[in-house]
C-alpha positions in Angstrom: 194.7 32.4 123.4 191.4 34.2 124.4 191.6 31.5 127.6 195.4 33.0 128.8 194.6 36.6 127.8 197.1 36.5 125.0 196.9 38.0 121.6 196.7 35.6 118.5 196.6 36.2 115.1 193.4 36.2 113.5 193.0 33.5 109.8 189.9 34.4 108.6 188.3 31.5 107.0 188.4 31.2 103.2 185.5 32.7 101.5 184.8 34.8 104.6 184.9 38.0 102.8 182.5 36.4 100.5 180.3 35.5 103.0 180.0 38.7 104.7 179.6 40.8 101.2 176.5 38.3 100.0 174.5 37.8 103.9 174.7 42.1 103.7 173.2 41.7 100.2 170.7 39.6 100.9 169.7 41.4 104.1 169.8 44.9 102.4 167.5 42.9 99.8 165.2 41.5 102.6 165.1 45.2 103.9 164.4 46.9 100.6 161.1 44.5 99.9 160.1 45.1 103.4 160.5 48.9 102.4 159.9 49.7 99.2 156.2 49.4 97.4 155.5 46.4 94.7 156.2 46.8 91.9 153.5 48.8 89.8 152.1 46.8 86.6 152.5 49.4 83.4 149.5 49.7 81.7 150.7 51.8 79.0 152.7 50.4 75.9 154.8 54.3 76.5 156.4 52.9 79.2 159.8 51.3 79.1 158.7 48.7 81.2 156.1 48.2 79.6 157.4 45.0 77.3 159.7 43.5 80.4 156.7 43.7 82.8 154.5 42.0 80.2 156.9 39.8 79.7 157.7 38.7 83.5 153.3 38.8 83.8 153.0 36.3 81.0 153.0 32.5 81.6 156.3 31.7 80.3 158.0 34.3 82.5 156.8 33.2 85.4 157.7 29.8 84.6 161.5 30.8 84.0 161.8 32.8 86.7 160.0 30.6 89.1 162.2 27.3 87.8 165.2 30.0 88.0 164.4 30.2 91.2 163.7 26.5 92.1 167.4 26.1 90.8 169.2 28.1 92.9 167.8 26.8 95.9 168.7 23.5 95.0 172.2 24.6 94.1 172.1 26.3 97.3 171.9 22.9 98.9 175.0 21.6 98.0 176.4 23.4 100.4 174.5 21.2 103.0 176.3 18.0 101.0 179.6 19.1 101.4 179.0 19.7 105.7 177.0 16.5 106.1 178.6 14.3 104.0 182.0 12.3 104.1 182.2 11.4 100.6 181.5 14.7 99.3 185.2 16.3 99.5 185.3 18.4 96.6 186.5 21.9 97.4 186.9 23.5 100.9 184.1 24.3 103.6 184.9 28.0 103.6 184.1 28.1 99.2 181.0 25.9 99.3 180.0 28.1 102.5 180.4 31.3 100.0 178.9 29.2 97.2 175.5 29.4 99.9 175.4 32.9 100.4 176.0 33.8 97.3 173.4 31.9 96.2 171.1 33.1 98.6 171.3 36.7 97.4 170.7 35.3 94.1 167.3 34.0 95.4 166.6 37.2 97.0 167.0 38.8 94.0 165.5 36.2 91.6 162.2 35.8 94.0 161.7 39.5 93.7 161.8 39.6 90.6 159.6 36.6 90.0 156.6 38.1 92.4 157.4 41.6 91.3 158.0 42.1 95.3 154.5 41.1 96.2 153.9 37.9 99.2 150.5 37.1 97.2 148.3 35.5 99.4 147.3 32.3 101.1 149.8 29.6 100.7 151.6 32.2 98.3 152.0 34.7 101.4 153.3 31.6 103.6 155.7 30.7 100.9 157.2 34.1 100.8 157.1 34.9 104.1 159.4 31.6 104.3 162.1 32.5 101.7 162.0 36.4 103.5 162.9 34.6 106.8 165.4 32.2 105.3 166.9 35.4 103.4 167.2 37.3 106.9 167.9 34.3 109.1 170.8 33.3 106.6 171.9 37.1 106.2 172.5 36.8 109.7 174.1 33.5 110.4 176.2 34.5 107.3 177.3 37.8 108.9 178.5 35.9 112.3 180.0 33.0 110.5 182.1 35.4 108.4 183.3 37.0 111.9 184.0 35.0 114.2 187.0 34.2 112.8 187.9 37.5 112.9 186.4 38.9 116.2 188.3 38.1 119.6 187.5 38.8 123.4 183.9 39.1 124.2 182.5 40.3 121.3 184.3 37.2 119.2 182.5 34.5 122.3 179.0 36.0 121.9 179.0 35.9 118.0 180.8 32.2 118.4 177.8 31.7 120.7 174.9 32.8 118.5 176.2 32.0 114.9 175.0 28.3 115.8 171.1 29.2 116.7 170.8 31.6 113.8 172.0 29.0 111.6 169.9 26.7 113.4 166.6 29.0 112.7 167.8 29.5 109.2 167.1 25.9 108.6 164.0 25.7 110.4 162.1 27.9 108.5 163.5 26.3 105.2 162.2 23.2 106.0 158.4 23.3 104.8 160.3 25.5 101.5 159.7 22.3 99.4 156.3 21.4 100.4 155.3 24.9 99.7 157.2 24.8 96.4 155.7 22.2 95.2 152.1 23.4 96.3 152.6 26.3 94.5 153.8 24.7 91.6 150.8 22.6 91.3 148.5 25.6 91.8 150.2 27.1 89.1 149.7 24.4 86.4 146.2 23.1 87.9 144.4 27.0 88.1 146.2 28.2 84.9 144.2 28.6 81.4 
């Protein structure tokens, strides 16, 4: 239609809507860490944080929210399954695709909560700086996959056009996630008391 200058009408994928709502969460979320200060640590038991902070501090709330958070990402990869493999067939592209960024803002969320919105340092910073950039990257590719259904004329080609690289980036800076994971891991096992 775009090719003969007629109009068509636009089907937006299913679980478009979705998609859009959960890549602007997990951007806004990638844009309030960037903006906002850590997290203070209450010191003083008059606080009403002061038993949830102590909590999420202590050993065993790190280790549920971190394993938290190793479980989303690996729930986010089923999403990968269902595109790359023929056997997987359960449930349409456009609902595992929501499934993934919905996900994803759960990540954002659950790793901010994990590190109190601090990158650490060292192999710590590296790791966050890569869920940050997977959070933005997949914000992004999110956003354009959820409109180019729905976009036409030029606008609707140059989204077509970039939704591919962003996803493309999205992946490349997920791919050292499970080295670093696991480093991390180990670090927090081998250094603890």
């Amino acid at each position: 239609s775009e090719l003969t200058g007629t109009r068509s009408e636009q089907l937006p994928e299913p679980g478009s809507r979705t998609m859009l709502v959960a890549s602007l969460g997990a951007l806004l979320a990638a844009v309030l860490w960037l903006a906002l200060a850590p997290l203070p640590i209450t010191t003083s038991v008059q606080s009403a944080w002061y038993a949830t902070g102590k909590l999420l501090r202590s050993d065993i709330g790190r280790q549920v929210t971190g394993f938290t958070l190793v479980a989303l990402t690996l729930l986010g990869q089923v999403f990968s399954m269902r595109k790359r493999s023929s056997r997987f067939t359960w449930g349409s592209y456009g609902f595992w695709r929501a499934a993934h960024g919905v996900l994803g803002v759960s990540v954002m969320i659950a790793i901010g909560i994990h590190t109190g919105m601090q990158l650490g340092s060292n192999l710590n910073w590296v790791l966050g700086v890569c869920f940050l950039s997977a959070g933005v990257l997949g914000g992004l590719a999110g956003i354009a996959s959820s409109l180019e259904s729905r976009l036409g004329g030029s606008l609707g080609m140059k989204v077509r056009r970039w939704r591919p690289h962003l996803a493309s980036l999205h992946l490349w800076v997920t791919w050292p996630l499970p080295l670093l994971i696991g480093l991390h891991i180990f670090s927090f096992y081998w250094f603890s008391d």
